[in-house]
C-alpha positions in Angstrom: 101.5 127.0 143.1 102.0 130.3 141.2 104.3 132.4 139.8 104.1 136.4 140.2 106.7 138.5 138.9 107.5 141.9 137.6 110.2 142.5 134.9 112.0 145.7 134.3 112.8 145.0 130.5 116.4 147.2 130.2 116.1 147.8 126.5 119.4 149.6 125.9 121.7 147.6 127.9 119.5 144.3 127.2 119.2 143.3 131.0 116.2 142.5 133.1 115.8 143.7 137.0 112.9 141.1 138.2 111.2 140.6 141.5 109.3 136.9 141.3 106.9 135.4 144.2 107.0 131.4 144.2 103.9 130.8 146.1 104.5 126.6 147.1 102.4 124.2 148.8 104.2 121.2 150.2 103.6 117.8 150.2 105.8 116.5 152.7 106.5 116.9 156.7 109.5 118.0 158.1 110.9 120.5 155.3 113.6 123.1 156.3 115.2 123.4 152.7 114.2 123.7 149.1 115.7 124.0 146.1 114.8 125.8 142.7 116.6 126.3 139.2 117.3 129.7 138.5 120.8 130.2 135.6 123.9 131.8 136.9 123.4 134.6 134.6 120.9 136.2 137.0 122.8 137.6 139.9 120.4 137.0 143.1 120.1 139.9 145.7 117.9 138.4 147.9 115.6 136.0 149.1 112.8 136.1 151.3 109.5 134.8 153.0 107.1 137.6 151.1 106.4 140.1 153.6 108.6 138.6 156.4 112.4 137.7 156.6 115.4 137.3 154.4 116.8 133.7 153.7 120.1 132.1 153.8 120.9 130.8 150.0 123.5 129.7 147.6 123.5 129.8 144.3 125.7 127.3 142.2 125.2 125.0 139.4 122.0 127.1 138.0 120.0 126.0 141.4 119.2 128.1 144.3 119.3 126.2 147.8 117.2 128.2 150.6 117.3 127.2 154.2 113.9 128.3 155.5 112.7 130.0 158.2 111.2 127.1 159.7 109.9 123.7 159.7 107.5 123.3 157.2 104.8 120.1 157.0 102.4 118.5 154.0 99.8 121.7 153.2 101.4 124.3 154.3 101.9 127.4 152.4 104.9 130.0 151.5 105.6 132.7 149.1 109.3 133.0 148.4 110.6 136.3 147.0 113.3 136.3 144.7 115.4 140.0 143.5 117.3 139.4 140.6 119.0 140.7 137.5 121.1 140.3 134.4 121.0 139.1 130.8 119.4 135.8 130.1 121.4 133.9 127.7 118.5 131.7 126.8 114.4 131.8 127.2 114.6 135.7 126.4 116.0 137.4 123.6 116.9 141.1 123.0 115.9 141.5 118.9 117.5 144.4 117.1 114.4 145.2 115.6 113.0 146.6 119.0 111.8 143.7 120.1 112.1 141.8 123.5 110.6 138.5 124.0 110.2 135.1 126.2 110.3 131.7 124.5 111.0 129.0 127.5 110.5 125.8 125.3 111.4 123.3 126.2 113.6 124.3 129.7 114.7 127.4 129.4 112.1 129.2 131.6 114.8 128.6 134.6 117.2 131.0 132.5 115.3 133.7 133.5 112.8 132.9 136.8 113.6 130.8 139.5 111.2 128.1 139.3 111.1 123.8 138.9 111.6 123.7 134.8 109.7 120.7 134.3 106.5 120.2 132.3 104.9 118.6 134.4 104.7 121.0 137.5 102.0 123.2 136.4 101.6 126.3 138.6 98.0 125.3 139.5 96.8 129.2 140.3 98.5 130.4 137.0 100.7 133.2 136.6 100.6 137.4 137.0 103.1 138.7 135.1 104.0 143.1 134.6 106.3 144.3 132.0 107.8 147.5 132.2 109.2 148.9 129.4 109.7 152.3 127.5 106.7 154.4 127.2 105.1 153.7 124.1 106.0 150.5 123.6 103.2 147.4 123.3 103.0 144.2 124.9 101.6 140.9 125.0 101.1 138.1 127.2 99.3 134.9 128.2 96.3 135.6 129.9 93.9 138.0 130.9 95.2 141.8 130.7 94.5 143.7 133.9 96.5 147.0 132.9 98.1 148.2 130.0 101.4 145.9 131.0 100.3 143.2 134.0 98.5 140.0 132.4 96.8 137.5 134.9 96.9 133.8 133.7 94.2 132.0 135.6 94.3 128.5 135.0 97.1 126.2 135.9 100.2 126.8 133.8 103.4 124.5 133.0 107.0 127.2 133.0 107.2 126.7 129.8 104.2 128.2 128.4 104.6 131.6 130.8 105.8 134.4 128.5 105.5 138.0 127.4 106.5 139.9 124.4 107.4 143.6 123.6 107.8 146.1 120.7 108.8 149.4 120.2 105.8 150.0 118.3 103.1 147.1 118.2 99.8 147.5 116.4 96.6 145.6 117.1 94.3 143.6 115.4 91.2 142.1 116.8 88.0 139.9 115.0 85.1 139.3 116.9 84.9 135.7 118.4 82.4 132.8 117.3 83.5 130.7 120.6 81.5 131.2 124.4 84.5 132.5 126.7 86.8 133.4 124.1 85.7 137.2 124.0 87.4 138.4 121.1 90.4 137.8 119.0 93.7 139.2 119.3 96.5 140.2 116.5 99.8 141.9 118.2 101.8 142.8 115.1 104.3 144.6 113.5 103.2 147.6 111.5 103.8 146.3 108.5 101.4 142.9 109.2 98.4 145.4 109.8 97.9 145.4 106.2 97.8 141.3 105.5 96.2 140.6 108.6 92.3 140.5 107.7 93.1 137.6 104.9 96.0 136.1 107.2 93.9 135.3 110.1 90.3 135.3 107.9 89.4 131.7 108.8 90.5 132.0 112.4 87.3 132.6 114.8 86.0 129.6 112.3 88.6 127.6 113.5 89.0 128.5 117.1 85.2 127.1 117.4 85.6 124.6 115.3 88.4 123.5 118.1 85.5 124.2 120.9 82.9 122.2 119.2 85.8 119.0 118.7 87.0 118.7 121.8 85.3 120.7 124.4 84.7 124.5 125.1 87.0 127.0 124.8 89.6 126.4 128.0 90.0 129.9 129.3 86.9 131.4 130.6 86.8 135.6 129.7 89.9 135.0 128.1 90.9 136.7 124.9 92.5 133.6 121.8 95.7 135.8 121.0 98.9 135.6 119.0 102.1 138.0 119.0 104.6 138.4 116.2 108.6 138.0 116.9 111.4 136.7 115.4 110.7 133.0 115.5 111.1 130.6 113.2 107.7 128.7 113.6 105.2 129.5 115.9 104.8 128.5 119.9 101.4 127.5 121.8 101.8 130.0 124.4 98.1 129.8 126.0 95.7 132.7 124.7 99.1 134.3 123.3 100.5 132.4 121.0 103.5 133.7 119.1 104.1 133.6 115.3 107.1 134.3 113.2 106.8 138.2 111.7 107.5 136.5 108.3 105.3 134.0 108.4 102.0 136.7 108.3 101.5 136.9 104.2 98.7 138.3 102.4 97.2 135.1 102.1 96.0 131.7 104.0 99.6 129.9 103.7 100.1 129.2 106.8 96.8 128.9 108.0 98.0 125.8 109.1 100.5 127.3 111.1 98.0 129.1 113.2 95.5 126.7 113.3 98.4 124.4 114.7 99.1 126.6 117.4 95.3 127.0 118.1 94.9 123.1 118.6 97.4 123.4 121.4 95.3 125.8 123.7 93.3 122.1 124.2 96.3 119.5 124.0 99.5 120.7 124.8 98.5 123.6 127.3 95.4 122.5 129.1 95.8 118.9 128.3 99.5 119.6 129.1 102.6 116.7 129.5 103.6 114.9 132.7 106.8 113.5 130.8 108.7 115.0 127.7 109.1 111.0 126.7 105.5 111.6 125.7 105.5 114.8 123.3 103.6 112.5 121.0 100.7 113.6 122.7 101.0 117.2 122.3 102.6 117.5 118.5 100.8 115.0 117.3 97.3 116.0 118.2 97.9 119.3 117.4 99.3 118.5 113.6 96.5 116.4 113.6 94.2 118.9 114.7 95.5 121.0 111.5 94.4 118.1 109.2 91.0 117.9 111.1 90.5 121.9 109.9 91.3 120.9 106.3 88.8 118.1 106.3 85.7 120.8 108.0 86.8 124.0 106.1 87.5 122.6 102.9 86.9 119.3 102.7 88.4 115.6 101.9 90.7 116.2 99.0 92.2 119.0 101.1 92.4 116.8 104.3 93.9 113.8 102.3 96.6 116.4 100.4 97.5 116.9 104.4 97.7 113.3 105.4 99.6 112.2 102.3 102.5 115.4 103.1 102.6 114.3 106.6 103.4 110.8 105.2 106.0 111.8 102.7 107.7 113.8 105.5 107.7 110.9 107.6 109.0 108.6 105.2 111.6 111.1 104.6 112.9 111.3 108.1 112.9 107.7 108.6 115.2 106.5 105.7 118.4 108.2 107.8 116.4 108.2 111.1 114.2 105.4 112.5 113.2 105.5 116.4 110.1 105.3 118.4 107.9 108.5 119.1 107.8 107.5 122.7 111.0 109.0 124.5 111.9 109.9 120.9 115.5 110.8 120.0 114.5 114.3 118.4 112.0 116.1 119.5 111.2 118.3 116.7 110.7 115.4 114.0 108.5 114.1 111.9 108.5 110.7 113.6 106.4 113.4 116.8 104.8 115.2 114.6 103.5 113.9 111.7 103.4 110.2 112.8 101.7 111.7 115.7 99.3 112.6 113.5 98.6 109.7 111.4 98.4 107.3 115.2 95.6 109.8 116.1 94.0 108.9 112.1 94.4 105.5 112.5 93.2 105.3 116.0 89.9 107.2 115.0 89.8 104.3 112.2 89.3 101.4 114.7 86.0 102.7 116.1 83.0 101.8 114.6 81.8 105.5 113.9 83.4 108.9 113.6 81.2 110.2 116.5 82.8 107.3 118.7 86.2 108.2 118.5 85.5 111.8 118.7 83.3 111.1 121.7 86.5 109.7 123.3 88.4 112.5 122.7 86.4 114.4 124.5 86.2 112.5 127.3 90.0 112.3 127.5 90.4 115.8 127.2 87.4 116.6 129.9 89.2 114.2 132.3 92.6 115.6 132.0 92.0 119.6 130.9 94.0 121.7 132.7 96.2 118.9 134.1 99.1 116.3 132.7 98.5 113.0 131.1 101.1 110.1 130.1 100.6 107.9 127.0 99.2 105.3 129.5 96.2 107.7 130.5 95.2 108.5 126.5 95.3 104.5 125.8 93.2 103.6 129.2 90.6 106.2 127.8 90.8 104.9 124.2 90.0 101.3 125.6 87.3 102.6 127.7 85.3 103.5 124.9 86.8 101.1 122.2 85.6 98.0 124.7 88.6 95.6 124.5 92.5 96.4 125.5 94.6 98.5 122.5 97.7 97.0 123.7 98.7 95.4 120.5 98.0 99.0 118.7 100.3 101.3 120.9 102.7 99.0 121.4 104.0 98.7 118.2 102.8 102.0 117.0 104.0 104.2 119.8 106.5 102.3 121.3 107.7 100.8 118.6 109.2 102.2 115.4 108.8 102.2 111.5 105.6 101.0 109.5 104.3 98.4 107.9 105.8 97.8 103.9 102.7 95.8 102.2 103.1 93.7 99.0 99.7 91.8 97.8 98.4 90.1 94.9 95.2 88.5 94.2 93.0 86.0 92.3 89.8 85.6 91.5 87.9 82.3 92.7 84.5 80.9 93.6 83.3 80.3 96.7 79.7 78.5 97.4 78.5 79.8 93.5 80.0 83.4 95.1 82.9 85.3 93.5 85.4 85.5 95.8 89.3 87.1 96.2 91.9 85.3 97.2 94.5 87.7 98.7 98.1 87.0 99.6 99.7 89.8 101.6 103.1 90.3 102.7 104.8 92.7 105.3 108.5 93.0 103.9 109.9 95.9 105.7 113.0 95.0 107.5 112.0 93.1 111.1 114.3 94.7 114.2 113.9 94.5 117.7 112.5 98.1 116.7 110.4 97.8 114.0 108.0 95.1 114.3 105.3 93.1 112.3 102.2 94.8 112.6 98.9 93.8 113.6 96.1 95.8 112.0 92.8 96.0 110.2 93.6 96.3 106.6 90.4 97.9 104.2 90.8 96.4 100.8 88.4 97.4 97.8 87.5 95.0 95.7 86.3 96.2 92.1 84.0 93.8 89.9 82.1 94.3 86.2 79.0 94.1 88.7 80.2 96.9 91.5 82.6 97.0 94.6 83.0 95.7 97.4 84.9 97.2 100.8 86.1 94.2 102.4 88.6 94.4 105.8 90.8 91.7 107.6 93.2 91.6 110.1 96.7 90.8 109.6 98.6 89.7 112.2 101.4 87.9 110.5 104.5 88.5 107.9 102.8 86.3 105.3 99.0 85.6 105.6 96.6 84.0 102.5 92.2 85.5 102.9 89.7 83.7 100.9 86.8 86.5 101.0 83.2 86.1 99.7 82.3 89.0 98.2 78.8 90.5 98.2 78.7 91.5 94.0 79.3 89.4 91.6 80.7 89.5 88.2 84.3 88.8 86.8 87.1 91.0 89.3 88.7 93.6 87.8 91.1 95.4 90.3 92.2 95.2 94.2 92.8 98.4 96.2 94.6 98.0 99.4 93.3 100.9 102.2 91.1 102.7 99.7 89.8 105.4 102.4 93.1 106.6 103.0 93.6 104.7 106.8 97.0 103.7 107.3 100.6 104.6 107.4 102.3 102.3 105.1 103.6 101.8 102.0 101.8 99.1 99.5 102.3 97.5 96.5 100.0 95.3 94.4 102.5 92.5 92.8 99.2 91.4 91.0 99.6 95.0 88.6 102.5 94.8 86.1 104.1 97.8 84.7 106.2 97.4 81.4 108.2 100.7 80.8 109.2 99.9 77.6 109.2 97.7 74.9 111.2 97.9 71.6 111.8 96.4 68.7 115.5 96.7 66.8 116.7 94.7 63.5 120.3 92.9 64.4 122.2 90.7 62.0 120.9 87.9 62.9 117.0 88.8 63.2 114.8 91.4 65.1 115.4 91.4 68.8 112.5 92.4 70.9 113.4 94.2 74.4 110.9 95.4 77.4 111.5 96.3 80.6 109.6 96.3 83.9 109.5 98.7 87.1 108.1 96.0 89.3 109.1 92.1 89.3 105.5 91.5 88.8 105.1 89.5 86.0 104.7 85.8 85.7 105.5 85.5 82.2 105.7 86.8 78.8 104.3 86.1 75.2 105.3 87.6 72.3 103.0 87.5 69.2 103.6 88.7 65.6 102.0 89.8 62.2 104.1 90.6 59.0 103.2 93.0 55.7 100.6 91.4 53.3 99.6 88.9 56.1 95.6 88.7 56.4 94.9 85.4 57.9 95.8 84.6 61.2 96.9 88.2 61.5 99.0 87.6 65.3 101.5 84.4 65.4 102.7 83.4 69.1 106.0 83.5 68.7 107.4 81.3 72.1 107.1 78.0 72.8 107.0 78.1 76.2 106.3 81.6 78.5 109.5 84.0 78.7 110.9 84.5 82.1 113.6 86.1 84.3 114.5 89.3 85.1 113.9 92.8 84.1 115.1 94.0 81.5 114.1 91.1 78.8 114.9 90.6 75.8 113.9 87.5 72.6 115.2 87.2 69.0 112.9 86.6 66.7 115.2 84.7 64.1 113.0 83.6 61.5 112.5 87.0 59.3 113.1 88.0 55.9 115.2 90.9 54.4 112.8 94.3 53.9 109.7 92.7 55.8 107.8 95.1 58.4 107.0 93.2 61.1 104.8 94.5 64.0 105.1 92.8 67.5 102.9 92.8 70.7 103.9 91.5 74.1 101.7 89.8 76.4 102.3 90.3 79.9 100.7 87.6 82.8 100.4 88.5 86.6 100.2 86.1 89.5 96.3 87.2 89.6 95.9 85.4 86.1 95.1 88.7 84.4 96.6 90.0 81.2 98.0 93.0 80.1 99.4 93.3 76.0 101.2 96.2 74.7 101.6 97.1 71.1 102.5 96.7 68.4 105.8 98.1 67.6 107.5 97.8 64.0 110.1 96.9 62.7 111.9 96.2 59.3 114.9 93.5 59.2 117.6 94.6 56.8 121.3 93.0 56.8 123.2 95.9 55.6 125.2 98.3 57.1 123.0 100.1 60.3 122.7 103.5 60.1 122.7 104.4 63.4 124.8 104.0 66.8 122.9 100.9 68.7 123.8 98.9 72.0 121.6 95.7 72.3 120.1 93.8 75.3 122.6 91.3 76.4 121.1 88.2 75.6 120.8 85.4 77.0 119.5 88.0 80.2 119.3 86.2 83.2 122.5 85.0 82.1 124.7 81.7 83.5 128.2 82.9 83.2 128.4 84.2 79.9 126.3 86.2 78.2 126.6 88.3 74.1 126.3 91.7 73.4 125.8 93.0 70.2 126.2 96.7 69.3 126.1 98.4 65.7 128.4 101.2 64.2 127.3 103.1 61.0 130.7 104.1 60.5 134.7 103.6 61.6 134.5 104.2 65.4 136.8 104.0 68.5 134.5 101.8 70.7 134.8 100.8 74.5 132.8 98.9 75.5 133.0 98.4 79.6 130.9 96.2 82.1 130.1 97.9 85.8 129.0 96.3 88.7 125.8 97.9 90.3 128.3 99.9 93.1 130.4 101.5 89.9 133.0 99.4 90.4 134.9 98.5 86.8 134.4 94.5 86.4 135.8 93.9 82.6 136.9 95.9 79.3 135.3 94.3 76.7 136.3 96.5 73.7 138.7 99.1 73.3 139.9 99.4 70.0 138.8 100.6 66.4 136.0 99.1 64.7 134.8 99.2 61.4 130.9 100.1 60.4 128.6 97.2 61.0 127.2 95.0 63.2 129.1 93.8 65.9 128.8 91.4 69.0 130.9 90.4 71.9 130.6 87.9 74.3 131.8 88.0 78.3 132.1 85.3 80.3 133.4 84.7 84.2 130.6 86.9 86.0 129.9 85.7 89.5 126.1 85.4 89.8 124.5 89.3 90.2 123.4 92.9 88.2 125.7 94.7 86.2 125.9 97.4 83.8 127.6 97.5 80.2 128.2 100.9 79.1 129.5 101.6 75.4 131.4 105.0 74.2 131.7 105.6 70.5 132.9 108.9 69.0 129.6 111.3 70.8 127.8 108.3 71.6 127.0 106.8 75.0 124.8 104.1 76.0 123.9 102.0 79.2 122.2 98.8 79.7 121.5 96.4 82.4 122.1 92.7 82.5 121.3 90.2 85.0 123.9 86.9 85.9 122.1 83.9 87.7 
C-alpha cells in the first residue's frame, strides 16, 4: 500500500485542490467494491483506475464507495485516483500567522485524503507527498526531500503520521548528526527561533544516538531526524519531521524533554507503530519513558529520579478523580498512558536480573516488530522470552488492571540462628475493586544496622503478609526503607516511624496540662517524664502509671505541682518496632491567678466516652462562643455564648455519638480550633 498525493495549498481562500493515488493490494478473491473514508468537506470530482478509466462512486457518511472496473482476487494490485477539493475542518489547519499545516492524530487523516484511518494499516511502501504553495514560502515533511516541495517517505507509514507543514517564511537550522543513517539534523523554524535554536536543540544529535545505541539503529536509512515549528500545543512524532509548538523553542534546554519525547517515538510509536488504539500504552509510555532514560545518560540519577518521582505525582494526581486501566484507557491523553506507561516500562526493567537483560529485550522486541504493529500481547510474549517464566501476574494487574499498590509496614528487630534478623509486617491498604487489585510484586527493602546495610527483597502476594529475614550484618537495627532504589509505583508508609508535631506544655487551674499531637497513628504509647527547679537527684520523674494511649491529638494533667514552680517535661514516644523516640523538654510555670492570655485547652479526657471537659482561659471580660463541629462542618452543640468574666474557665459536653469533632472558640479578636476524638 501507499499513498501519493499532490496538494495545491490555497492560502488566501484556505482550501486545498488534491489529486491522491491509493495504490492497494488485496487480500481476498472475488472483490468488485471497496470502500474508503474521505470527510464530506472534500467535494470529489472523480475517481479512477490511475491511468485507465473513471469509476462509479458515492460519497455519503464521510466514506467513498467505488464499484471497480472489474473482478479483483487475493494479490492483485490497483491504484485508485482520487480529485478533490475544499476546506478540511479537521487534520489541516489554515494559521493566521502564515502558516498551513497537517496534524492527523488520532483519525483525522480521512478529513483530508481518502484513505482507511486506522493505525494499524500502515501504507507498507510509505508515502510521496508535493506541496504547492506561494513562491517563497518553506516546507517540511516526513521523509526524504526529492525537490524543493515533494518528500518521499520510504518505510511503511500509519495515516496518521503522513503530514507536511508550510510558512510564509521558514528558516533552517541544521547540526551535523552522531547517528549512521541519520544524515544530518533538521530545524524548520520561524524567524524568530533562529536565534535560540543552537542551545534549544544543543543536546539533540546526543540524544538521537543515544536512542540508536538503546534500541536499535536509527530506523530511516538516508533519512534526515527533523522537526517543524507550528501552532501546537505540544509536540507530534511525525517520522523524521516531528512538529513542535513555536513557543515551546526558548533559549534554553526546558523542554528538552519535549524533543527528546518526540525523538523516542521515531523507534516506538512510528516504526514500532500500534495495531489497536486500546494499546497506546505502548507508544506514550515508552516514549515518556524514553525521556527519563536521557536524564539518567545525559545527566545522571538524581536527574532521572527528579523525572520518575514528577511522573508519579502526576499520576497520583490524575487518579484521585480518575482511576481506569491504561489498556483501552478512557482518555487517551492522561497520565494513567503516559506516565504510568512509563513507570510499567521502570518496573518491568526491575524484574530482570541485570540492566543489560532487560535492555537486551527491548531490543529484540523492537527488531522483531520495527516498521510494523504490535499489541500488548506481542511486548509481554517477548518480555517472557527473555525473563524465562510467564509475566502474567505482572501485566495483568498492571496493565489491565488499574490503581497501585498503598503499602504500610513496620518492623522489629529479632534473632534468628545467633543472626540479627527483621521482622516485617506489610500491608496493602488501598481500596480493593474489581479494578484495582492486590498486587503481586518484588518489594526491595533496606535494612540499616550500627554494623552496615543490608538490601533485602521479597515477594508479596497478599493484603497482609509477616517476613522473618536473616540479614547478612549484624549489629542493633536502626531503620527500614521500603524500595530504596527508587523501583515501584506506590505509595508507602513505615507505621514503625512516629512523628509528633507538637508538644506543649500550658498551666490550667487545676495543674499543667501537657498536649502533643501526631501526623501518623503510629505510636504505641506514651510516657511522660518530669524535672522541677532546684531538683538535682533523680533529675526526670515518670509521671504515668501505665503508658498513655488513644488518639491524636493527646493530652495528660499533671496535677501534682506547686504555685511559681518551673517544670520542664519530656515525652516519650514507643513504636510497634520497640524503638523510642523522646522530645523535649518544654517549660512551664503553674500559677493560679488570673491568665494573661486568650487559651483553649485540649479536651480531656481525648478519646472521650460521651462526655468530655474543656477548659479555656480569658485575661479579661469577653463575649465567648464556644461551638463543637462535626468533621463535615456541620454545627453539633453551642456550648457557650454568653459573657464571661477573666479567668479560667471549663465546660463540659456530653451526648456525642462515637466519632471526630472540632470545638472552635471566638472571643473578642480571638479564634481557636481544636480536635477531640469520641470512642
Amino acid at each position: 500500500m501507499k499513498y501519493d498525493m499532490e496538494v495545491d495549498v490555497d492560502t488566501s481562500g484556505e482550501t486545498l485542490d488534491c489529486n491522491c493515488v491509493v495504490k492497494l493490494e488485496f487480500t481476498e478473491n472475488g472483490v468488485t467494491e471497496i470502500g474508503l473514508q474521505l470527510h464530506e468537506n472534500m467535494t470529489l470530482s472523480n475517481v479512477r483506475i490511475k491511468s485507465g478509466p473513471t469509476l462509479a462512486y458515492t460519497h455519503t457518511d464521510d466514506v467513498v464507495d467505488i464499484t471497480l472496473d472489474k473482478t479483483y482476487n487475493s494479490g492483485d494490485v490497483v491504484q485508485l485516483e482520487f480529485d478533490y477539493s475544499g476546506h478540511p475542518s479537521e487534520g489541516v489547519y489554515f494559521q493566521s500567522n502564515g502558516v498551513v499545516h497537517s496534524v492527523s492524530w488520532p483519525d483525522y487523516a480521512y478529513y483530508w485524503f481518502p484513505c482507511y484511518d486506522h493505525p494499524g494499516d500502515k501504507a507498507d511502501e510509505g508515502c510521496e507527498i508535493e506541496i504547492n504553495v506561494p513562491v517563497g514560502w518553506g516546507a517540511a515533511m516526513v521523509g526524504r526531500k526529492l525537490t524543493t516541495y515533494r518528500y518521499r517517505f520510504f518505510d511503511p507509514i500509519c495515516t496518521y503520521n503522513i503530514a507536511w507543514n508550510t510558512k510564509d517564511d521558514y528558516e533552517v537550522y541544521t547540526q551535523t548528526s552522531l547517528t549512521p543513517g541519520c544524515p544530518y539534523l533538521k530545524y524548520t523554524l520561524y524567524p524568530e527561533d533562529m536565534g535560540d535554536a543552537p542551545t534549544a536543540f544543543a543536546n539533540m544529535p546526543e540524544a538521537v544516538d543515544f536512542f540508536a545505541d538503546t534500541y536499535g539503529d536509527w530506523p530511516y536509512e538516508d533519512t534526515k531526524f527533523g522537526m517543524a515549528a507550528c501552532p501546537l500545543g505540544g509536540g507530534m512524532e511525525h517520522p523524521t519531521c516531528i512538529s513542535i509548538g513555536h513557543n515551546y523553542i526558548p533559549g534554553s534546554t526546558a523542554y528538552e524533554w519535549l524533543y527528546v519525547h518526540e525523538a523516542a517515538h521515531m523507534w516506538f510509536g512510528d516504526s514500532v507503530g500500534l495495531a489497536d488504539w486500546r494499546d497506546f500504552w505502548l507508544s506514550e509510555g515508552f516514549a515518556t519513558y524514553s525521556d527519563a532514560l536521557w536524564k539518567e545518560e545525559h545527566y545522571g540519577q538524581e536527574d532521572f529520579h527528579d523525572r520518575m518521582e514528577s511522573f508519579k505525582t502526576a499520576y497520583f494526581s490524575e487518579d484521585v478523580t480518575n482511576r481506569f486501566p491504561m489498556y483501552d484507557p478512557e482518555v487517551m491523553l492522561s497520565a494513567t498512558v503516559y506516565e504510568k506507561g512509563a513507570w510499567v516500562l521502570h518496573m518491568l526493567r526491575h524484574l530482570y536480573d541485570t540492566d543489560a537483560d532487560f535492555f537486551a529485550m527491548v531490543e529484540d522486541y523492537y527488531a522483531t516488530y520495527a516498521h510494523s504493529t504490535t499489541i500488548t500481547d506481542d511486548l509481554q510474549a517477548k518480555a517472557e522470552s527473555h525473563y524465562g517464566s510467564s509475566l502474567d501476574w505482572f501485566f495483568d494487574e498492571w496493565v489491565y488492571m488499574a490503581g497501585y499498590p498503598e503499602y504500610e509496614y513496620d518492623w522489629a528487630e529479632t534473632r534468628a540462628g545467633g543472626r540479627t534478623a527483621v521482622n516485617l509486617n506489610l500491608h496493602q491498604v488501598q481500596e480493593l475493586d474489581d479494578e484495582t487489585p492486590v498486587f503481586e510484586m518484588p518489594i526491595d527493602f533496606l535494612v540499616t544496622t550500627t554494623d552496615g546495610e543490608d538490601l533485602i527483597t521479597v515477594w508479596n502476594d497478599q493484603q497482609n503478609q509477616t517476613f522473618d529475614v536473616s540479614l547478612a550484618v549484624g549489629g542493633a537495627i536502626t531503620d527500614v526503607e521500603l524500595d530504596p532504589g527508587f523501583w515501584l509505583l506506590c505509595k508507602a508508609k513505615n507505621t514503625t516511624d512516629i512523628e509528633v508535631t507538637s508538644f506543649e506544655a500550658g498551666s490550667v487551674h487545676t495543674g499543667i496540662e501537657l498536649t502533643w499531637d501526631c501526623d501518623d497513628e503510629t505510636a504505641v504509647g506514651f510516657n511522660l517524664y518530669r524535672s522541677a527547679a532546684g531538683e538535682t537527684a533523680a533529675p526526670r520523674k515518670k509521671l504515668n502509671s501505665s503508658t498513655v494511649i488513644g488518639e491524636s491529638p493527646y493530652s495528660y494533667l499533671d496535677a501534682g505541682v506547686s504555685e511559681g514552680v518551673t517544670y520542664s517535661y519530656w515525652l516519650e514516644a514507643l513504636d510497634a518496632g520497640g524503638s523510642t523516640e523522646t522530645l523535649g523538654p518544654v517549660e512551664c510555670i503553674w500559677n493560679e491567678a488570673l491568665p494573661t492570655t486568650y487559651a483553649l485547652y485540649q479536651s480531656r479526657p481525648n478519646p472521650a466516652r460521651g462526655t468530655a471537659t474543656i477548659a479555656f482561659d480569658l485575661p479579661e471580660v469577653a463575649a465567648v462562643t464556644l461551638t463543637v463541629y462535626d468533621v463535615a462542618g456541620r454545627k453539633v452543640s453551642t456550648v457557650v455564648n454568653e459573657t464571661l468574666a477573666a479567668g479560667e474557665h471549663e465546660r463540659t459536653i456530653s451526648g456525642l455519638a462515637p466519632g471526630v469533632y472540632v470545638y472552635k472558640m471566638e472571643a473578642g479578636s480571638y479564634e481557636a480550633m481544636k480536635k477531640m476524638v469520641v470512642q
